[in-house]
NUDO-635326 format. One record per residue (C-alpha): z, y, x. Coordinates in pm, 1 decimal. Example, Ala and Ser with C-alpha at 12.3 -4.5 7.8 and 13.67 -1.06 7.14 Angstrom:
BEGIN
pz py px
780.0 -450.0 1230.0
714.0 -106.0 1367.0
This chain:
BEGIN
pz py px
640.7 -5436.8 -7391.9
672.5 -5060.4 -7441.9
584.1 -4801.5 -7149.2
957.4 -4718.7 -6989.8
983.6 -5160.9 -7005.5
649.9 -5180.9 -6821.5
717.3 -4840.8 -6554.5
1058.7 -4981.6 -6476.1
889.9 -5348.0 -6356.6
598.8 -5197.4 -6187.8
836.9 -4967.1 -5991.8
1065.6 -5260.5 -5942.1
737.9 -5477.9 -5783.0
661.7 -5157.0 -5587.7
959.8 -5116.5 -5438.8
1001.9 -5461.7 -5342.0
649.1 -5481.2 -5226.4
706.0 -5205.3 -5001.1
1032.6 -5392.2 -4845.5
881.4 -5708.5 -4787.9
627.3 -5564.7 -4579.5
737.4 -5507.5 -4205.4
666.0 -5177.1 -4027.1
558.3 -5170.8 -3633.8
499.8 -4893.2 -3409.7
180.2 -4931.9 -3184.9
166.9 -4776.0 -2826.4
-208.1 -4587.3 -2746.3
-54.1 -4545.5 -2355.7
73.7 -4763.2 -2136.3
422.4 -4765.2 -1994.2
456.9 -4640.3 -1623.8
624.9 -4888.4 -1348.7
948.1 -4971.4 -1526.6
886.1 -4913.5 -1860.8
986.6 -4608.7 -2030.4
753.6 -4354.7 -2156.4
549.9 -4095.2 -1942.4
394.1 -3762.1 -2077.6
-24.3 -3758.0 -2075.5
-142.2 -3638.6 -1716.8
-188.2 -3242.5 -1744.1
-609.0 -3141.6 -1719.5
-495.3 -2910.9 -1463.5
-285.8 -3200.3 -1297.0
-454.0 -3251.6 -971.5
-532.3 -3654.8 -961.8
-631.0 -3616.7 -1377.2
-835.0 -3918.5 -1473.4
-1146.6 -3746.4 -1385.5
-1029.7 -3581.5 -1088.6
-1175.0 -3255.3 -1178.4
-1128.1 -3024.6 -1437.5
-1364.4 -2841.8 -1673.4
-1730.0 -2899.1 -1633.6
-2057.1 -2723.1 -1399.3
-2272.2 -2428.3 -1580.9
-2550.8 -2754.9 -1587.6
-2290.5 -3016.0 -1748.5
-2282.9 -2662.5 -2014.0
-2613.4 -2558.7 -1988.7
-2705.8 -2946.8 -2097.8
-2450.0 -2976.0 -2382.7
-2549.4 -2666.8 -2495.4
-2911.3 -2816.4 -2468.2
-2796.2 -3093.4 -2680.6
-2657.5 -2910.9 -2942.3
-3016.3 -2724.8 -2959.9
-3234.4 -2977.6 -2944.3
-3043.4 -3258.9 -3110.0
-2767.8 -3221.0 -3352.1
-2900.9 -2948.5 -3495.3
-3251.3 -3030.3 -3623.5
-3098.6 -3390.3 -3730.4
-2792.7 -3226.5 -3911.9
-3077.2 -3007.0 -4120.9
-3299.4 -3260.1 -4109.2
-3077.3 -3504.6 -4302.0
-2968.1 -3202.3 -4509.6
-3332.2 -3129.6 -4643.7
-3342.6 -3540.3 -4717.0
-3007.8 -3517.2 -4923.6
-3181.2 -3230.2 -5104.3
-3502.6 -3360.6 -5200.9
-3261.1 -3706.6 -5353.1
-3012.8 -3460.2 -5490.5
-3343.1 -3244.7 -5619.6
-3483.3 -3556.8 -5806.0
-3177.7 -3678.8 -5971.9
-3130.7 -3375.0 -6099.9
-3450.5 -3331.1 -6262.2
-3416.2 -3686.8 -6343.7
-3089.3 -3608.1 -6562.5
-3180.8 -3291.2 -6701.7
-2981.5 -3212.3 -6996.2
-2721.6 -3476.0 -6930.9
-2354.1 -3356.0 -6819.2
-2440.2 -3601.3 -6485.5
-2686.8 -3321.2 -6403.9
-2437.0 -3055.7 -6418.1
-2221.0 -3231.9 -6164.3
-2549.2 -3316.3 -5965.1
-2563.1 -2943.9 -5971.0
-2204.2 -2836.8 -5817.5
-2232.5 -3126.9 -5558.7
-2535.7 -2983.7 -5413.1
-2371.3 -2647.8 -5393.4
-2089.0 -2787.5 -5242.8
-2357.0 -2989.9 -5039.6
-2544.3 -2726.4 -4904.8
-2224.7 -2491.6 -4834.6
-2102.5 -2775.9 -4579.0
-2446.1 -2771.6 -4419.3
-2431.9 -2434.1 -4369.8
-2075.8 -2412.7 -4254.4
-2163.3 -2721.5 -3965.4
-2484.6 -2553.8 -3871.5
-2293.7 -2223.7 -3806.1
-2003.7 -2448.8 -3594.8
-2276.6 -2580.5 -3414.9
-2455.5 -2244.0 -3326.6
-2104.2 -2096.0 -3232.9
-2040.8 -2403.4 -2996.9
-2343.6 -2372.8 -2830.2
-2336.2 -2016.3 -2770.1
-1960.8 -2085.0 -2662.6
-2131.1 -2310.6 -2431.0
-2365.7 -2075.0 -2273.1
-2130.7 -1796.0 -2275.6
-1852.0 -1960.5 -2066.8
-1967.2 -1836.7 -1736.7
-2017.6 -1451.7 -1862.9
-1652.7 -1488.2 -1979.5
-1536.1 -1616.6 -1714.5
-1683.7 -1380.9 -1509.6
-1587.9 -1118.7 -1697.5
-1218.3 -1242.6 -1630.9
-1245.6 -1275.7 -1251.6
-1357.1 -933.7 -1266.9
-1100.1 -807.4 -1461.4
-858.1 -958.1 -1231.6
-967.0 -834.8 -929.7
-1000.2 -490.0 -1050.0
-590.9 -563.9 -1152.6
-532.9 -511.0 -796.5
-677.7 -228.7 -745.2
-426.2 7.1 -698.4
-303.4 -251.6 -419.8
-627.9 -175.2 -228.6
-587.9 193.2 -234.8
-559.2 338.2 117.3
-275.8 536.9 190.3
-219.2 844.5 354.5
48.1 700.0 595.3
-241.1 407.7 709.1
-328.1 488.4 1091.2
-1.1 664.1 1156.7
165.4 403.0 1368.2
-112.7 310.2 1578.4
């Protein structure tokens, strides 16, 4: 059997393959009272699942705790074991093209360590920022109306 012979039954197979196979649809939501389909609740929805919406400067302070403490001495901590495998194989295929690839995989490696480490740091000082920034914003605000404050010379007249 020559190549077009063999391409034309595999696609043939494929294509019937792919027919005889039924598609469904699956549903991550349930329907409200009388079927139909409703839009997720809004987080600033009053009623939300939770009932409340975004989280107290100690739900932040203990995330960003987490973060610290936690994920990221065990992300660098399996890091440094991947290395000292990685390390060993290497030496262990020296001069063999495996250890070349050994090679670009730990640079690739040790890039995606770096780049996670560096998402964690930014999420927890995200974390700890939140209330300075919001803050900030509240201030900002108020000082928006400003000019609204502003006495006037025409205050005191009428009384």
């Amino acid at each position: 059997m020559g190549f077009e012979q063999e391409w034309s039954r595999l696609r043939t197979e494929a294509t019937q393959a792919v027919d005889n196979q039924s598609s469904s649809m699956q549903l991550n939501q349930l329907a409200p009272d009388g079927g139909g389909s409703a839009a997720p609740p809004s987080p600033l929805a009053p009623g939300g699942s939770s009932g409340t919406f975004g989280s107290t400067p100690a739900q932040k302070r203990a995330a960003a705790s987490k973060i610290e403490n936690d994920l990221k001495p065990t992300t660098q901590w399996a890091s440094d074991l991947a290395d000292e495998s990685t390390n060993n194989a290497i030496t262990g295929f020296g001069g063999w093209d495996t250890c070349a690839g050994l090679k670009k995989v730990k640079t690739t490696w040790e890039t995606q360590v770096k780049m996670l480490l560096g998402r964690l740091e930014r999420e927890q000082n995200a974390l700890l920022g939140a209330r300075s920034m919001f803050l900030r914003n509240d201030v900002a605000t108020y000082d928006g109306f400003g000019p609204l404050n502003r006495k006037s010379g025409l205050d005191g007249l009428g009384r």
